[in-house]
VMD Tcl script that draws the C-alpha trace (Angstrom):
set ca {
  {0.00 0.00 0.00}
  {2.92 2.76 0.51}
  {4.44 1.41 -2.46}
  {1.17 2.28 -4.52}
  {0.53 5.90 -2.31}
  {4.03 6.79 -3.13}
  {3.64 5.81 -6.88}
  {0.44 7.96 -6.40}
  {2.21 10.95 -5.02}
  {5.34 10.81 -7.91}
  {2.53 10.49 -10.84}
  {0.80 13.36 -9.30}
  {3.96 15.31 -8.97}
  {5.25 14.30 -12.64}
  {0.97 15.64 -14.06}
  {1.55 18.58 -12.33}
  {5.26 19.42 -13.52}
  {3.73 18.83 -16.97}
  {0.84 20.96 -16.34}
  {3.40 23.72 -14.82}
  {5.62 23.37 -18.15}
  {2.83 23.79 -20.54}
  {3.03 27.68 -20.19}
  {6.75 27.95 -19.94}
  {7.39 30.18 -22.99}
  {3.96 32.51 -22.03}
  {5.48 33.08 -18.38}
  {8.99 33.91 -20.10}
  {7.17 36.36 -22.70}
  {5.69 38.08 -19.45}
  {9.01 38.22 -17.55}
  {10.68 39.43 -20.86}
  {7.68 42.46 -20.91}
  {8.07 42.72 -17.70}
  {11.45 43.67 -17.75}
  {11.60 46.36 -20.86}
  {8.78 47.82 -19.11}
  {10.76 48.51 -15.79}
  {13.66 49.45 -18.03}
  {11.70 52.12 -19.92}
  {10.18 53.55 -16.96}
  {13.46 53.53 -14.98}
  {14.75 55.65 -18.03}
  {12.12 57.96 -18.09}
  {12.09 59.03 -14.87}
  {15.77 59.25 -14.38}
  {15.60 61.49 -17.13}
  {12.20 63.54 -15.71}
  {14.64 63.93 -12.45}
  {17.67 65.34 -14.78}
  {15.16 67.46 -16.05}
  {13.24 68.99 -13.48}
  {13.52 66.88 -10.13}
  {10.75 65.24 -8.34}
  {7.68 67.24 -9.88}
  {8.95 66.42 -13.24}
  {9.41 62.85 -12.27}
  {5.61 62.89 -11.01}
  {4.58 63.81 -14.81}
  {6.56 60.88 -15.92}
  {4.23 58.57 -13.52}
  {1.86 60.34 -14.18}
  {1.68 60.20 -18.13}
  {4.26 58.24 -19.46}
  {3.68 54.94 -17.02}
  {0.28 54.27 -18.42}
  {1.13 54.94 -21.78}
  {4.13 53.03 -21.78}
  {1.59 50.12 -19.91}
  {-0.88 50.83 -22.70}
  {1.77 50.16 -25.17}
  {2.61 46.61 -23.64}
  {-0.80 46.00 -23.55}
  {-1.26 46.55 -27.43}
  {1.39 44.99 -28.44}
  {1.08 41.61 -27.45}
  {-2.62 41.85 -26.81}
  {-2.60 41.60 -23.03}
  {-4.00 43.75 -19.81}
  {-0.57 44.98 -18.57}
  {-0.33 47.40 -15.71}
  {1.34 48.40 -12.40}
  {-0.65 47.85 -8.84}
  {-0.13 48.50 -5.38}
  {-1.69 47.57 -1.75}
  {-1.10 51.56 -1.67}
  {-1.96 53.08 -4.74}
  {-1.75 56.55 -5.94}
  {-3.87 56.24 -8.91}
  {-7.28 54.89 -7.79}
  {-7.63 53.31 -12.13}
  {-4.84 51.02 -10.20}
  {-6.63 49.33 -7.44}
  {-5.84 45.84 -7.82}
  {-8.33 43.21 -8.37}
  {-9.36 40.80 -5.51}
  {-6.72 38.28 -7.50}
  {-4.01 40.76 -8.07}
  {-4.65 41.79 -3.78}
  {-4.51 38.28 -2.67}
  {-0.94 37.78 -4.61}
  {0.23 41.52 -3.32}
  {-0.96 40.20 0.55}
  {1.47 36.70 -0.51}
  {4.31 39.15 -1.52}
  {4.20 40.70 1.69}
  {4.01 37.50 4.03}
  {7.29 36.84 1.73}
  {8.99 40.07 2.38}
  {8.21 39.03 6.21}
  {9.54 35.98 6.00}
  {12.53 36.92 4.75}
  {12.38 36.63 0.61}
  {13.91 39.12 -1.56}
  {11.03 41.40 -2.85}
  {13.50 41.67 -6.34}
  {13.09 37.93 -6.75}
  {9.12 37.79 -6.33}
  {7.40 36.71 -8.62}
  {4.17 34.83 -9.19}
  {1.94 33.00 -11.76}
  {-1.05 30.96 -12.66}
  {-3.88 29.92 -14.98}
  {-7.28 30.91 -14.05}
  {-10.15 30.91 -15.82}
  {-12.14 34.37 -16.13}
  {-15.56 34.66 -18.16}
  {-15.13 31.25 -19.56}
  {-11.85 32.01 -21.05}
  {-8.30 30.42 -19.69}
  {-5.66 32.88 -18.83}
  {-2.26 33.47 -17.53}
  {-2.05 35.70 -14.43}
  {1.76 36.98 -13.86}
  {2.76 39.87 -11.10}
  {6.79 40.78 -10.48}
  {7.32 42.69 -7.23}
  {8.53 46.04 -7.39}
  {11.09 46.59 -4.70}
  {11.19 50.83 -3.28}
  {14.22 51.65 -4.92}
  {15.83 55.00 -3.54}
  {15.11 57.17 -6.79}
  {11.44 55.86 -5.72}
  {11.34 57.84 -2.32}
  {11.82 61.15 -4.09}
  {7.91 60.92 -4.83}
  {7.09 58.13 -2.60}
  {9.33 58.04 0.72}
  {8.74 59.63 4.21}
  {10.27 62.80 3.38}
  {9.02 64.28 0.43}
  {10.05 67.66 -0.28}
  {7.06 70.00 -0.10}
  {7.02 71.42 -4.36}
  {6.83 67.61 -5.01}
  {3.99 67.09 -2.27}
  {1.85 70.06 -3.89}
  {1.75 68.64 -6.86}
  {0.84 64.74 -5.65}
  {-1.69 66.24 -3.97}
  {-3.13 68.03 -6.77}
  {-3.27 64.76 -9.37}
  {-3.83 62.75 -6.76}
  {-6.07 63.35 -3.67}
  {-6.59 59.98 -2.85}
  {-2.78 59.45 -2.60}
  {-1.95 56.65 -0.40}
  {2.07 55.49 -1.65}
  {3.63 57.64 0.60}
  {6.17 56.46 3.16}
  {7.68 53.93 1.60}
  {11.47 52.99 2.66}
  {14.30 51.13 0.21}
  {13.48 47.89 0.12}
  {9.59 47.88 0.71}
  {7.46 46.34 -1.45}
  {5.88 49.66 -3.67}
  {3.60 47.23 -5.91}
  {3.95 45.21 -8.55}
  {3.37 44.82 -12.46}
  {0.72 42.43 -13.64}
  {-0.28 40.90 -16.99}
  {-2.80 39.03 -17.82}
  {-2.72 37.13 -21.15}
  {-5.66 35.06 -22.59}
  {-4.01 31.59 -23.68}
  {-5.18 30.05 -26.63}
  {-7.10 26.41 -25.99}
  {-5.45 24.17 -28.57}
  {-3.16 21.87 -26.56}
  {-3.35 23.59 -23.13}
}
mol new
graphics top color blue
foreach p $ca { graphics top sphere $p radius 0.5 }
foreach p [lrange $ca 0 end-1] q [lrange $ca 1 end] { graphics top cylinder $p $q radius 0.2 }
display resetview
């Protein structure tokens, strides 16, 4: 009987290793989109704080985050975007999915995990239709507390408070958790 429960147990592990490697090269696409999108960004607001410091850097966020998002999103044909258990922008409230992995990231960050090395992914199904859900932590970097830290200066503060009433990503220190990007991607049904 243990010989047949651990047969049990290895099948089970080898069906779901399978099922796990079945959407290899769509979690690698959304790593891969991931990362230009954090690369862009990055670039844009270092060069919004060259530019014109913190309030300039705010624009950037401001505009050139969701159209750079937007851009992803075309592209390949996906929902990509930025969340937050703290947003700024309320059109970034994450979905009770997207909160449930952001609460996991967290209990993560407690227990000691990197929050550069988080990641996480799965298939769900939403209205009838298979998909890939994918979210990468974004660690508080310190060109993030400019705009987002404990001490923001008060130019910068003016003019958070002004796009954004509701503003609730303030006081974040290097190394928090400040969100994280999320793609969702329909998968196709043939084979998967």
């Amino acid at each position: 009987m243990r010989q047949l429960i651990t047969l049990f147990a290895l099948g089970m592990t080898a069906i779901s290793a399978v099922h796990a490697g079945d959407y290899t090269a769509e979690i690698d696409a959304s790593r891969a989109t991931v990362s230009e999108f954090m690369q862009t960004l990055k670039q844009e607001l270092l060069a919004g704080m060259q530019d014109g410091g913190p309030v300039n850097a705010i624009s950037v966020c401001n505009l050139s985050a969701p159209a750079i998002a937007n851009t992803y999103s075309v592209r390949n044909d996906w929902d990509v975007g930025r969340t937050s258990l703290r947003v700024r922008n309320p059109a970034n409230a994450p979905d009770p999915w997207e909160l449930s992995v952001l609460e996991a990231f967290e209990e993560r960050k407690r227990a000691g995990e990197d929050p550069a090395k988080m990641e996480h992914h799965e298939v769900v199904r939403q209205d009838g239709v298979k998909k890939l859900r994918y979210m990468k932590a974004i660690p508080t970097a310190k060109l993030c507390l400019a705009c987002h830290g404990e001490h923001v200066d008060s130019i910068a503060r003016a003019r958070l408070e002004k796009l954004y009433p509701d503003d609730q990503a303030l006081g974040y220190r290097t190394g928090d958790i400040r969100g994280a990007f999320s793609i969702t991607q329909p998968l196709g049904t043939a084979g998967k």
